[in-house]
Structure formats: C-alpha cells, structure tokens
N, C-alpha and C positions, 0 to 999 in steps of 0.2 A: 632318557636323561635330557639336562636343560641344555639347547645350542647358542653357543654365543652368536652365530650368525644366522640370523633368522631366515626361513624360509619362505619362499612367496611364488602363491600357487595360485597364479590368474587363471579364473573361472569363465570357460567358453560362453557362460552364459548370458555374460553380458555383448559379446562379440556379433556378428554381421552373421548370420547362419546362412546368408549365401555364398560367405569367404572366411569358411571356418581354413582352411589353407593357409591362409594370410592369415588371420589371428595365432595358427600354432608357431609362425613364421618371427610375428609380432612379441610373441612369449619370449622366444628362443633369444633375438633381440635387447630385450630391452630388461634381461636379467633373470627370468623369471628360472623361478627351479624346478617346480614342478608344471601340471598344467592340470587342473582341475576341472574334472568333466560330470556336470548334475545329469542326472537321471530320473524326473518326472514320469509318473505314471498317470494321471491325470486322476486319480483316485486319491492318492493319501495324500496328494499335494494337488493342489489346483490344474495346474498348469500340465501339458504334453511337451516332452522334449526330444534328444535326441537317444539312442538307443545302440543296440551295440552293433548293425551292419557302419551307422558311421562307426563308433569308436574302430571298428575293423581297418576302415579306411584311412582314418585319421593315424593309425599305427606308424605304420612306414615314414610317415612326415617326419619324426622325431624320438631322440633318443632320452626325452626326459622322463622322469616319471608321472604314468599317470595317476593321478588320482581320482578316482571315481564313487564319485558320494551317490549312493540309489536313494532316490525319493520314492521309495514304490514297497505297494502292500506286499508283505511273502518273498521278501528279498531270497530265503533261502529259498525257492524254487527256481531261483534265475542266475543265483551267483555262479556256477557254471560256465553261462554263458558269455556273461561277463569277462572271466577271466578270460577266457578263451579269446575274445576280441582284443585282449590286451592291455586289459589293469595291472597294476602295479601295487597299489592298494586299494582294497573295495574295500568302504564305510557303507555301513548300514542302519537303519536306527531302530533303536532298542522297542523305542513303540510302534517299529513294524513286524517285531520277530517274537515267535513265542518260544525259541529257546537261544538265547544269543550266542551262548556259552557252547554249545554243540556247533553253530554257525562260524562259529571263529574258526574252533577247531579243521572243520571242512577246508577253509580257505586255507590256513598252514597248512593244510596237510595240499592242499593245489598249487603249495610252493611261494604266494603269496603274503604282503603284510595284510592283515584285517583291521580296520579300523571300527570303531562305534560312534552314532553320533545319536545327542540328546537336542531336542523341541526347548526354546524359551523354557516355556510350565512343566520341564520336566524336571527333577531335583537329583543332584549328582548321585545321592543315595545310592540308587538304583541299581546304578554299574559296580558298587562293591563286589558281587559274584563273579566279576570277569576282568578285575583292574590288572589283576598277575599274570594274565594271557594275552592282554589287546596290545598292539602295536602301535593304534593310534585311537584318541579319543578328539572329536570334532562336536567342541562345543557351540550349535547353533544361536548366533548375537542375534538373528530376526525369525520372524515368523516363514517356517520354509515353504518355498514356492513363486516367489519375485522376485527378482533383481531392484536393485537400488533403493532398499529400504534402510530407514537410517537406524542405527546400534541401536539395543534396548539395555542400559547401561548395566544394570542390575544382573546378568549373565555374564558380565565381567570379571563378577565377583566367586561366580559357577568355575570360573579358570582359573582363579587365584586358591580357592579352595582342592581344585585336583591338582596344582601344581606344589601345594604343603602336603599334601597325600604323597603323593610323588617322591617327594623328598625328604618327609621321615619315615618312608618305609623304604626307600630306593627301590624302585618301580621306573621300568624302562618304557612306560608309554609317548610318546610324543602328543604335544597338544596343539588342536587345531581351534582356528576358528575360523567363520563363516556369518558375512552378514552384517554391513553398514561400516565395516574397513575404510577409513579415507586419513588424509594426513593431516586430520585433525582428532582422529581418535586412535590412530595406531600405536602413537606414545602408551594409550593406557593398558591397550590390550598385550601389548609386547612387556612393559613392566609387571602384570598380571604372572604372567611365565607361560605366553603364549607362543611355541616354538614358529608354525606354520599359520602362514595370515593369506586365507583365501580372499580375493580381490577382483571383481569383476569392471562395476562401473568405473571405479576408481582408476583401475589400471589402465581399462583401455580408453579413456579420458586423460591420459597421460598424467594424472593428478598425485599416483602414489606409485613409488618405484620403491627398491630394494635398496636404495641410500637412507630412504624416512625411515624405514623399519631399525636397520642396521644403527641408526644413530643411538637409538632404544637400548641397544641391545648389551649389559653389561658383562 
C-alpha cells in the first residue's frame, strides 16, 4: 500500500568502506529508516562490493532494516546466505534469476520480505507473474553498478505505471527506487508513488534528508 511518510534507505555504497561503523551510525542519525546495503558480484554488475561476512558484522550495529539489493548472477544460490548474515529484505533482479517466482517463495518461506528489482531497459511487463507475491518492487532510475549517476528520467514513468497497478487491483507491494535520488529530483520520484527512496551520494553529502522526501509526500 501507498505510505504517506516516505521511506529513506541510505545506501552504504556511497559511504567511506573503511568507516562503514560511522555510516550505519550516520543513517541512524540523520533519520534514515532503512539502510540499504548493494551487493556486486563483479560479473552482472561491474563493480565488487561488500558481501555477507560484512553484513554479519555490520548486524549488531543497528536495529533498522536492512535492505539488501544483490547485484549478482544466480542470486538463488546465495540468498541463504544472505539471510542468514541478516537481511531483512533481499531484492534480487529479475534478469538475474530464471525462476523469480520459486525465489520469492524460498525467501517467505526464510521468514523474510523478498523484493524484485528491474535494469533501466527492462519493461515492468515482466514482473506480472509475481506482482501478487513480491513485498517489494525496486525500480532501478540508473544503470546498476555506480554510485552517483544521475536519474534517467524515463524510469520514473516504470513507477508511476506499477504504482496504477498497485492501485487498481490493490496489490500490497511497496516501491522502491534506486539511482540519481537528490533534492532536485525527489519531488518527482515520490509523486510517481515512490514509497522507499534509496540515496547514497545525496545523503551522505548531507544534500537530501527525510524532510525533502516528506514534503512530497501527500
């Protein structure tokens, strides 16, 4: 369902990885509700990130949710593990998984929410076979695998269409986004019926906080 007070899930990735401490520190501080932790495999996404002996680590620090988006091929061989280090919701994306709909399932059944997330060039289409099961849908605004790229406006539009889904069939997903977030484009993603506004540079650049969202929010 739509939240009137928006969520805001600053993303480690833009954070100091030798004082990821002080960043969950920083979340907890400065409002943030969830904490948003990417998962690169250096294969489906460019880039190698952190993995789950941190999330292990990072657990204890805080009681907020985490959320944990896997950039990585064959997500269902690892989501296991994941949980176990301490997700709160694993997102995984559609064109890494060849059965999504068996993957959800697994993760409800590990007591977890399961999220899905779609690529730019992907078309919401796709997720019709799993919209009545997923708990969260994380519509990617850039191309995954950088930090601080800026929105690709046109996938705004990918939010605005799951979020009329959503609401004429009443469909309990939450929507996420992910990807060129700053307090000059939060207005549009949060009118879109963007529940959760993943934010990295922004946030810990002190640039977007959980008031710019909130003003959004009707």
């Amino acid at each position: 369902m739509y939240m009137k007070t928006p969520i805001l899930a600053p993303s480690l990735l833009s954070s100091d990885f030798s004082r990821l401490g002080e960043a969950v520190q920083k979340i907890e501080k400065n409002h943030g509700s969830w904490i948003h932790i990417d998962v690169m495999d250096g294969t489906f996404v460019p880039e190698i990130t952190i993995g789950q002996p941190v999330i292990r680590c990072l657990r204890p620090l805080s009681k907020l949710p985490f959320d944990v988006h896997l950039m990585i091929r064959n997500p269902e061989e690892r989501a296991d593990s994941f949980i176990d280090a301490g997700a709160d919701y694993l997102t995984f994306h559609y064109e890494a998984c060849s059965d999504p709909g068996k993957l959800i399932d697994h993760i409800h059944e590990r007591g977890i929410k399961a999220g899905i997330s779609v690529k730019p060039e992907t078309p919401v289409s796709v997720l019709e076979p799993v919209l009545e099961k997923v708990d969260l849908i994380l519509v990617m605004t850039v191309n995954p695998g950088y930090g601080g790229q800026k929105i690709i406006p046109e996938c705004i539009e990918k939010v605005a269409c799951l979020e009329e889904i959503r609401r004429k069939r009443n469909l309990g997903y939450i929507l996420s986004v992910d990807g060129g977030v700053n307090e000059k484009t939060a207005g549009d993603v949060i009118r879109a019926g963007t529940d959760v506004v993943v934010s990295g540079s922004s946030f810990f650049a002190g640039k977007l906080t959980l008031a710019d969202l909130t003003k959004y929010a009707g």
